[in-house]
C-alpha positions in Angstrom: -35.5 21.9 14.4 -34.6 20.4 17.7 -36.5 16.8 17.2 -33.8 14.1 16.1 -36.5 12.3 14.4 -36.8 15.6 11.6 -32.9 16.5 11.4 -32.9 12.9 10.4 -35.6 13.0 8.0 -34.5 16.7 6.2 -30.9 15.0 5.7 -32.7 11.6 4.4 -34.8 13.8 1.5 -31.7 15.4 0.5 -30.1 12.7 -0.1 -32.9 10.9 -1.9 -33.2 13.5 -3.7 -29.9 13.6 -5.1 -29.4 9.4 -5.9 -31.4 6.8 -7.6 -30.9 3.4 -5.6 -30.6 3.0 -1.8 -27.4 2.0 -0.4 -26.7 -1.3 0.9 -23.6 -0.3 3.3 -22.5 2.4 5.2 -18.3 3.1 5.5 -17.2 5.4 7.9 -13.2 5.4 6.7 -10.7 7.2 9.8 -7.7 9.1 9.9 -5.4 8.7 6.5 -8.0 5.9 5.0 -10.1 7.7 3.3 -9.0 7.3 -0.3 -10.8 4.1 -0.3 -13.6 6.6 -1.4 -12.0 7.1 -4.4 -12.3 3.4 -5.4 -16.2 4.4 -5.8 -17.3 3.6 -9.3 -20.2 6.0 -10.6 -19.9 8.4 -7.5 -22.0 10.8 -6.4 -20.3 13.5 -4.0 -21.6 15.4 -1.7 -20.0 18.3 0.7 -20.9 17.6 4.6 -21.5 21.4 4.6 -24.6 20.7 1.8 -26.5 18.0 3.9 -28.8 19.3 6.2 -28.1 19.0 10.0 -24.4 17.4 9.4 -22.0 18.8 11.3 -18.6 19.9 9.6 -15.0 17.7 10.2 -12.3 19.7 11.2 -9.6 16.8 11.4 -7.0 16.7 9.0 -7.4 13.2 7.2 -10.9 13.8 7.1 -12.1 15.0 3.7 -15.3 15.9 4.9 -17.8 14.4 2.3 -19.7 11.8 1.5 -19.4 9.5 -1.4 -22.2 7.3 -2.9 -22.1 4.8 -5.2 -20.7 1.1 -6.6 -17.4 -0.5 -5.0 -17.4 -4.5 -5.4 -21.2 -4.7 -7.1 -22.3 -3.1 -3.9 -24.2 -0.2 -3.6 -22.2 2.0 -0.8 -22.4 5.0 0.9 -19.0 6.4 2.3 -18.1 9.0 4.8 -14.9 10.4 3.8 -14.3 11.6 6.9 -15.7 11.5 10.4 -16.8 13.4 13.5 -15.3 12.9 16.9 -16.3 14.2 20.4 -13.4 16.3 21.3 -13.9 18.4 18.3 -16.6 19.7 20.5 -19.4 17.8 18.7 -22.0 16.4 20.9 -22.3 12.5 21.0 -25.6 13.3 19.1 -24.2 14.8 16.4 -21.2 12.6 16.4 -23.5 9.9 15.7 -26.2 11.6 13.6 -24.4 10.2 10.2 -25.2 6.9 11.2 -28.7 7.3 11.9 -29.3 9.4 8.4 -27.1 6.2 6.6 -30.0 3.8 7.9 -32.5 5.7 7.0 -31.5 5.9 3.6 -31.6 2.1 3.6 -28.0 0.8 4.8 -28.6 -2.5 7.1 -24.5 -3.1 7.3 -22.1 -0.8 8.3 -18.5 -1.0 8.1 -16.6 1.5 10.5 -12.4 1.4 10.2 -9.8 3.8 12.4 -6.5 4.6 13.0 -5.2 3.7 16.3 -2.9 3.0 18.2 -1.3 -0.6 19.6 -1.6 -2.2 23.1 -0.9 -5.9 22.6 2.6 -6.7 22.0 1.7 -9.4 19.3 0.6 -6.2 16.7 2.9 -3.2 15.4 2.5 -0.2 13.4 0.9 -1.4 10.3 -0.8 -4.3 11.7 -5.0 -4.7 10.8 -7.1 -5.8 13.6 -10.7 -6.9 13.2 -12.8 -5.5 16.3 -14.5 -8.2 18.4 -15.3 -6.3 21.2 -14.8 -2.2 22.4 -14.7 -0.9 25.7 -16.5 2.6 26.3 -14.2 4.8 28.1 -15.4 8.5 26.7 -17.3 8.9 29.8 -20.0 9.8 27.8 -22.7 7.8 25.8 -25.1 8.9 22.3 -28.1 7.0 23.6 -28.1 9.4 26.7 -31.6 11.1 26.6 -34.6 10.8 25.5 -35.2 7.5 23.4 -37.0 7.7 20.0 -38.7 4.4 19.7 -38.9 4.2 15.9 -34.6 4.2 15.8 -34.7 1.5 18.5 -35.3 0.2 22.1 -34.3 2.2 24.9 -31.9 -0.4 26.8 -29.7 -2.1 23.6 -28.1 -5.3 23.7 -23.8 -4.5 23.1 -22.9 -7.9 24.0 -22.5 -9.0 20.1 -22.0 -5.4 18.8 -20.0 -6.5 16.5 -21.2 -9.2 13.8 -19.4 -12.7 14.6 -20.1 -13.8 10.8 -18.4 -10.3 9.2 -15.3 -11.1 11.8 -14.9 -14.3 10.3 -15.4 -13.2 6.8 -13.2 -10.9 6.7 -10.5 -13.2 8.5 -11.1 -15.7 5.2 -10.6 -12.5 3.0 -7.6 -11.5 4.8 -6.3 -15.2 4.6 -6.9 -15.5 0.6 -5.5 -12.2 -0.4 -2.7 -12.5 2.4 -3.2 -10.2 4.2 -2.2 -10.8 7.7 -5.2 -9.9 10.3 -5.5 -10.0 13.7 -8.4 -9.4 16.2 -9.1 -8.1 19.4 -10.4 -5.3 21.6 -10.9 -1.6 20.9 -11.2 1.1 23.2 -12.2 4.4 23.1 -11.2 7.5 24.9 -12.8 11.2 24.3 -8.9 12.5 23.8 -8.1 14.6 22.1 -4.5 14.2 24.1 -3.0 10.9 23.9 -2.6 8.6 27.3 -0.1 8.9 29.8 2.4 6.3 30.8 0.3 5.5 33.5 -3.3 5.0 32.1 -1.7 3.0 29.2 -0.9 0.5 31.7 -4.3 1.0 33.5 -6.4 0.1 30.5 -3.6 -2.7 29.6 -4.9 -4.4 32.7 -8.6 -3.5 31.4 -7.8 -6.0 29.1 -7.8 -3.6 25.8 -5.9 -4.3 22.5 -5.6 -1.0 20.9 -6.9 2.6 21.8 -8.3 5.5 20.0 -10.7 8.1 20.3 -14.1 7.4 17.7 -15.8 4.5 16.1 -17.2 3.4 19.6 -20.2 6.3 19.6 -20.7 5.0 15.6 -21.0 1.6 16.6 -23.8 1.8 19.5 -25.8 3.8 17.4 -25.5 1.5 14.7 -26.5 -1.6 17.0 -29.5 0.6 18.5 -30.6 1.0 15.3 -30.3 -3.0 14.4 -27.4 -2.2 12.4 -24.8 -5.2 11.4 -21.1 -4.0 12.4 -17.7 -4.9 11.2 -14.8 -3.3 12.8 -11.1 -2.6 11.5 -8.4 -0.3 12.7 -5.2 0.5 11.4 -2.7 0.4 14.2 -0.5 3.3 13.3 1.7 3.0 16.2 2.5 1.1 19.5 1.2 2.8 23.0 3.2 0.2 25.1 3.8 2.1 28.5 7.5 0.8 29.0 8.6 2.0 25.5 6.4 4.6 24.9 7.6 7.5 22.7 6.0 10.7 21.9 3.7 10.8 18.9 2.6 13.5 16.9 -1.2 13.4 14.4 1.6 13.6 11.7 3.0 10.2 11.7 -0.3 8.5 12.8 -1.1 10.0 9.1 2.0 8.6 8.0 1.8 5.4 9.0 -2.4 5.0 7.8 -1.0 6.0 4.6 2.0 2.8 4.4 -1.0 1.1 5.3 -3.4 2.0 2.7 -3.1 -0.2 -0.3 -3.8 -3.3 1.8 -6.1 -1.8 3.5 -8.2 -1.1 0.7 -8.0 -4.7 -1.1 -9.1 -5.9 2.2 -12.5 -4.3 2.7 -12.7 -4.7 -1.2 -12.3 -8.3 -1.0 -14.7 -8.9 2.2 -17.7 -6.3 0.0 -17.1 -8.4 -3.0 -18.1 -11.4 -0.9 -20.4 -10.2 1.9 -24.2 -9.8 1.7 -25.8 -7.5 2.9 
């Protein structure tokens, strides 16, 4: 079927089919994060290759299935593992997760990434909360024709992400001490990293860090009335003047140094958020 509206809705039975209460939040965990998923009490796991319509990840660092069930008294569904555009995915099905998560009942979702640093007051293991992206694929998952029942055809991005959640999970950061920091994300289709020279160009655009998904995941999310909360793992720093090569390999490396207090903070902001 080409309609988005029944892809949507043969993933949505499966899933129903297959768990007993709705999920409250959606987690889409990045590059070298997703054992977080295995914090999941009482999961139920499910291949991507089993859900109808999903596409398949091909990343390493992406597990490549989805995990439902308790983490902090929530009810949570987890992608353990993500799509991205220059695996050759379209935006559509980059984004299709997102729309199935909501239509399985999540109203909050929490998107995380590895990424690498622009602003010289982070470094490779820093967290940053996302305020703000910038869209810089050159592409965009609303392009086409606009189903009304997932949401309007001209979204509002000016408070994509959720000004309450930032704060929250600066207070959660602040108790546990965990050091956070905030700022802007942008996105770029990759999958190459950026030369010297458009580092410095998207410096002056006035962008903190830079990677290559959770942007497409987020406008969906919004279009769909979605809450957001943002937090990338800077895994290294893309300063222009310094800049060294870098390989998928230590990116891994470096999510995985970064793991353990990366995990007690989104477990300390679920165990106090409402969704």
């Amino acid at each position: 079927m080409d309609n988005l509206l029944n892809k949507i809705k043969e993933a949505q039975e499966f899933l129903m089919s297959r768990i007993e209460s709705k999920p409250e939040i959606g987690l889409i965990l990045g590059s070298g994060l997703g054992d977080l998923a295995d914090e999941i009490q009482e999961p139920i796991i499910i291949d991507y290759k089993e859900i109808p319509n999903f596409p398949e990840s091909t990343v390493e660092g992406h597990a490549g299935q989805l995990v439902i069930g308790k983490l902090e008294g929530k009810t949570v569904v987890a992608m353990k593992g993500r799509f991205h555009y220059y695996e050759g995915y379209s935006m559509k099905e980059v984004t299709f997760p997102v729309r199935v998560m909501q239509s399985i009942g999540v109203k909050l979702l929490l998107v995380t990434n590895a990424c690498g640093g622009l602003n010289p007051k982070l470094s490779a293991g820093s967290l940053m909360i996302i305020n703000d992206h910038i869209n810089f694929m050159g592409t965009n998952p609303l392009i086409g024709k606009n189903e009304a029942e997932l949401g309007p055809r001209f979204p509002d991005m000016s408070t994509a992400y959720d000004k309450d959640l930032v704060s929250l999970a600066h207070r959660v950061g602040d108790k546990l001490g965990i050091e956070t920091h905030e700022g802007v994300y942008l996105a770029i289709s990759g999958p190459n990293y950026f030369s010297k020279a458009e580092l410095r160009m998207i410096i002056r655009l006035g962008a903190d860090t830079i990677g290559m998904s959770t942007v497409p995941e987020v406008i969906v999310a919004r279009h769909g009335g979605l809450k957001v909360l943002g937090i990338s793992c800077i895994t290294d720093m893309a300063i222009p003047d310094s800049l060294e090569s870098i390989s998928h390999e230590q990116v891994m490396e470096m999510a995985k140094k970064t793991k353990p207090k990366f995990i007690n903070l989104v477990k300390g902001i679920l165990n106090e958020v409402e969704a």
